[in-house]
N, C-alpha and C positions, 0 to 999 in steps of 0.2 A: 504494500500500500504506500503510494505517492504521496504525500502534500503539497498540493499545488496553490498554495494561499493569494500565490502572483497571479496567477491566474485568474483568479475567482472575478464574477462580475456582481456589481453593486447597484441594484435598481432603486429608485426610491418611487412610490406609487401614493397616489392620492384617495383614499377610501373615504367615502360619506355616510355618516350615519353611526361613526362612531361614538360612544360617549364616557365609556368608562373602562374601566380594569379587564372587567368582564368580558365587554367588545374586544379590548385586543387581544385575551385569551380565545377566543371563536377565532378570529383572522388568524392569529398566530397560529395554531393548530392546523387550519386548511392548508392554509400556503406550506407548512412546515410538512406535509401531506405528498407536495409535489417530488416529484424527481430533479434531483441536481440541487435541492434547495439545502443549502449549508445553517443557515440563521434568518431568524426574521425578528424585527423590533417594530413594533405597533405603536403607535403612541396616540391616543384620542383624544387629547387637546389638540393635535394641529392636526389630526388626520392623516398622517402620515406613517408610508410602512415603508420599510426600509429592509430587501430582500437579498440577502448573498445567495449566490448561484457558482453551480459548475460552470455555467454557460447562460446564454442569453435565455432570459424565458419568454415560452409564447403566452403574448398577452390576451389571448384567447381559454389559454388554459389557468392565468392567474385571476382573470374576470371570472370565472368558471368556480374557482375556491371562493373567491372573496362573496359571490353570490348564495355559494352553498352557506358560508357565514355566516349569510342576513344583511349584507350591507352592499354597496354601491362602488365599484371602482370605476374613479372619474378619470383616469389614464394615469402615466405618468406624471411627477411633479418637475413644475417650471424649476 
């Protein structure tokens, strides 16, 4: 087993409908669900998550967790 940490990619995504602990324990769990996903940090005051990857993720299939959630991903953040 490799550690490839240079490698890793860092997405930051914009979810709506967060609002507390809880919210980001639901998001974190999905996404943390996907393949390639190293770490995720949720934060429901600014709505932001923040996803390490082996690789790029499809954002068809992180819309796809965040949905199963209960919440809204508004795409990536500006």
């Amino acid at each position: 087993m490799t550690a490839e940490t240079n490698a890793d990619v860092t997405t930051v995504y914009e979810v709506k409908g967060m609002t507390c602990g809880h919210c980001e324990g639901a998001v974190t769990k999905e996404l943390s669900a996907l393949p390639g996903v190293a770490s995720v940090q949720a934060v429901a005051a600014t709505g932001r998550v923040t996803v390490t990857s082996a690789a790029p993720l499809d954002e068809e299939a992180v819309r796809a967790a965040v949905d199963e959630a209960g919440y809204d991903l508004a795409g990536t953040a500006a």
